[in-house]
N, C-alpha and C positions, 0 to 999 in steps of 0.2 A: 825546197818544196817537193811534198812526192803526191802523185797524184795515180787515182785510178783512171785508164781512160778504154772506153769501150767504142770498138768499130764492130758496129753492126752488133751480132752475140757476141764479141769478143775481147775480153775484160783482160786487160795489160794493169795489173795494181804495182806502184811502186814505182813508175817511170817520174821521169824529171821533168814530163810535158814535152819535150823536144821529137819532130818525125822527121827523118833524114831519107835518101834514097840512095841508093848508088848509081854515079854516072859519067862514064868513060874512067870506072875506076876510084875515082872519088865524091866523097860522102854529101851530099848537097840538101840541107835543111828548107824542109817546105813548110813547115807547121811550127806553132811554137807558143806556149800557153804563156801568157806577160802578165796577166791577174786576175785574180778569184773573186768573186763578189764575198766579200765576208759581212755575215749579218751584224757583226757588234760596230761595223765601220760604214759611216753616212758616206752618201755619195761609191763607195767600192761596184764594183763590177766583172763581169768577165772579158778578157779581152787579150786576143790571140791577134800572131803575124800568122800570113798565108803566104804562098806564093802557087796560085791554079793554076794550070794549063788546059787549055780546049785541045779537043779531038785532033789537030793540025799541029800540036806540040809549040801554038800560040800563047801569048799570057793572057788568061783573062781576066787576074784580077790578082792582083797586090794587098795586104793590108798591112797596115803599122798599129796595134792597139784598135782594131775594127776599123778603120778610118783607109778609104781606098788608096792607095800610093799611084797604081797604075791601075785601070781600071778601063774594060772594052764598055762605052758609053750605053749598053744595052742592060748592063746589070747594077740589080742594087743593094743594097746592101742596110738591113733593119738590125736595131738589137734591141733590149732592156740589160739589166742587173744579172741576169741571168743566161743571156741569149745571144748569139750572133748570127745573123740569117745574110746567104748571098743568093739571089737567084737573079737566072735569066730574063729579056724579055718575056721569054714566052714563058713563066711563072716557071719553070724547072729549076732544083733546087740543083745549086753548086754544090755548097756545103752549107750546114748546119753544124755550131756547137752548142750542147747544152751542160748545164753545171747542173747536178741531180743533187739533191737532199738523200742523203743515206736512208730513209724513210722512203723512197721513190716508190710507189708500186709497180713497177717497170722490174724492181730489182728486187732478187729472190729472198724469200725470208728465211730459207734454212739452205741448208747443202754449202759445198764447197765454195762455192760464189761467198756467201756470206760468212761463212767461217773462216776464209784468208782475208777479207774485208777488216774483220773482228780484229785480227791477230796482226795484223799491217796497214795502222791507221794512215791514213793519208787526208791531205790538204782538201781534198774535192774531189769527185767524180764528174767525170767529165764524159758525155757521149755524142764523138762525129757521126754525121750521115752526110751523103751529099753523091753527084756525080761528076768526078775530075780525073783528071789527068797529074799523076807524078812522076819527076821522071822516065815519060814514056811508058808508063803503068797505066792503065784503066784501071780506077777505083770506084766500085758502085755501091751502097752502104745504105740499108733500110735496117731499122731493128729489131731486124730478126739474121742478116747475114751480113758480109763481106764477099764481094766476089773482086778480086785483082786478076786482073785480064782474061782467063777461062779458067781460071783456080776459084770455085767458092769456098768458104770458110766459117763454121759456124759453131759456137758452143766453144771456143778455145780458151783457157785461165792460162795466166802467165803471171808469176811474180817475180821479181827481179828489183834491179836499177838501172841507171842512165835511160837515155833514149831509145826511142822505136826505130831499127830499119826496115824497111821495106824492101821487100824483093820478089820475085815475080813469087813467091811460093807460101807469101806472107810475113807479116811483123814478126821482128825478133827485139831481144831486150840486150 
């Protein structure tokens, strides 16, 4: 499966769905896309493993297929077909994924965006936001940026394959 997936403005087309980090050296998978909602298939949905960390470099929340594994008893966690929503008590968003319709009006209708789109079909788009911790990264993600700890990030295309790392300076492919 190759998917596009976008943090904040920033469109990674072609990854495998998988986000790793490095820590103490090796490569530690925190995200990880498990299925698409596909329209010709009843019942299909979107649905991602997590593993989040709070500010204190705690877990606060696991998922297996959306469904919380470990989970700090203050968050919860909604979806549909399309959606998988974590937030805090106090309504602040964890993370957000959404699976876009290539039609999205979110998503540009000419320029480079759509012209690598075109020419590098992929499985789904897919766009995180939220606010978490990987290892020991602050990741804050509305759509319009990326900020990973005092680096923002905004406007970046990337095509490629394999997985996203993460590192204090931003996703690589």
């Amino acid at each position: 499966m190759k998917y596009a997936i976008m943090i904040g403005s920033n469109m990674f087309i072609g990854t495998n769905g998988v986000l790793s980090v490095d820590s103490n050296g090796k490569s530690k998978e925190f995200f990880r896309v498990r299925e698409i909602n596909r329209a010709r298939s009843e019942g299909s949905y979107l649905a991602v493993d997590c593993d989040i960390k709070d500010d204190e470099n705690n877990r606060e929340i696991k998922l297996f297929k959306n469904n919380p594994v470990v989970a700090d008893e203050n968050v919860s966690v909604s979806q549909d077909k399309k959606r998988m929503t974590a937030k805090r008590a106090d309504g602040t968003l964890i993370i957000k994924v959404e699976q876009l319709e290539v039609t999205d009006e979110s998503l540009p209708k000419t320029g480079p965006v759509r012209e690598l789109l075109d020419k590098n079909p992929v499985d789904a788009i897919l766009r995180i936001t939220g606010n978490f911790h990987a290892g020991g990264h602050k990741l804050m993600a509305d759509n319009s940026k990326l900020m990973i700890d005092t680096n923002t990030l905004m406007g970046n295309l990337s095509v490629g394959i394999g997985g996203l790392k993460l590192t204090a300076g931003g996703f690589a492919m």
